[in-house]
N, C-alpha and C positions, 0 to 999 in steps of 0.2 A: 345056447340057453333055450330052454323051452318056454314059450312066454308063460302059458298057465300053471307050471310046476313053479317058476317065478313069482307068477302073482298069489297064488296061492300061499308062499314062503311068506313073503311078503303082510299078508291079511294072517297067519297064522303069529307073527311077531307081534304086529299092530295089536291083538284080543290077549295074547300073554300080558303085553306094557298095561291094558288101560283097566285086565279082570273084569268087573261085571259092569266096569262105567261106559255108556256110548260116546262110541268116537265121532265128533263134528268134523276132524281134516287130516291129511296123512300125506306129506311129503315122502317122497320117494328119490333116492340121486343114483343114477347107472351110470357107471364108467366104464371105458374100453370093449362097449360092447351095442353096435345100432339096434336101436330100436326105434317102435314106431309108438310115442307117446300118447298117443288117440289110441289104439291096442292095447295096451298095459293098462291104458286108465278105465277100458271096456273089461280084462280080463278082471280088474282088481275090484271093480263091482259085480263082476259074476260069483268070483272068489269071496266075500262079503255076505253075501245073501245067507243071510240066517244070522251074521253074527251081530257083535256087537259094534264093527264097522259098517253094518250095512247103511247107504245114504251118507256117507261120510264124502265130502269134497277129497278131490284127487288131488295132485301135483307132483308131476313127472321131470325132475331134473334131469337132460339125457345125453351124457358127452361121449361121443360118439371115439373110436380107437385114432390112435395117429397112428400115419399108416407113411414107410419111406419104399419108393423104389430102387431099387436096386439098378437096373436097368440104367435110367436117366438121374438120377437123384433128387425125382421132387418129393416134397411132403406135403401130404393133404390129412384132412379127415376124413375118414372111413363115415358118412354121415348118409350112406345108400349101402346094403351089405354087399352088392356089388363089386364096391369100390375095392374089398379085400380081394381080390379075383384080379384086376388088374389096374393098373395103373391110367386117370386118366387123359395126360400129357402123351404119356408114348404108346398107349396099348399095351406096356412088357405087364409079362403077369410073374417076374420074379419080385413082388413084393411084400414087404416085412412087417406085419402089425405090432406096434408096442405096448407098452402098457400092462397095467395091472386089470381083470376086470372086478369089475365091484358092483355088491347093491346094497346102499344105505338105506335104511327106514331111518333118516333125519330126525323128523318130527311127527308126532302124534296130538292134535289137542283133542280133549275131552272136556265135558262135563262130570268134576267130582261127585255134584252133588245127586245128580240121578243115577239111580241102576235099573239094569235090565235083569226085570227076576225072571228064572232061569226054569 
């Protein structure tokens, strides 16, 4: 995934849900896929500027891939992108990432009662 085509998805959902009300906070939940949650939360205020997310509190949920080898049979989390490369009990790098990946926008709050005129 590329973080700012990501975060950009992400801030482009947020301004559809809230229309012309400012967003005050924006959960975000990533599955099956590392990220670096200080990055995402930097890309998603880049992403923001101008709209009506801009200045909106971040929070980054980030569960990172389970990852088995093959090789020895450990399972860890993929929670360094590394970790999908190889394995690191044994070094094998015939290893198997699972999962589904996902990006939830959770939660959005706003203020109803103000708008940003346009």
């Amino acid at each position: 995934m590329h973080e700012m085509g990501l975060c950009d998805a992400i801030v482009e959902a947020a301004v559809r849900r809230a229309g012309r009300h400012p967003v005050s906070s924006v959960r975000v939940r990533i599955t099956g896929h590392p990220v670096d949650a200080g990055v995402l939360e930097q890309g998603l205020r880049l992403a923001a500027a101008g709209t009506v997310v801009e200045g909106a509190t971040v929070e980054v949920i980030a569960r990172p891939p389970s990852v088995r080898c093959r090789d020895c049979g450990t399972r860890f989390e993929a929670v360094d992108p590394r970790l999908l490369a190889a394995c690191p009990r044994c070094g094998g790098v015939d290893v198997d990432a699972s999962g589904a990946e996902e990006v939830v926008l959770e939660a959005i709050a706003f203020d109803p009662v103000q708008e940003r005129s346009s």
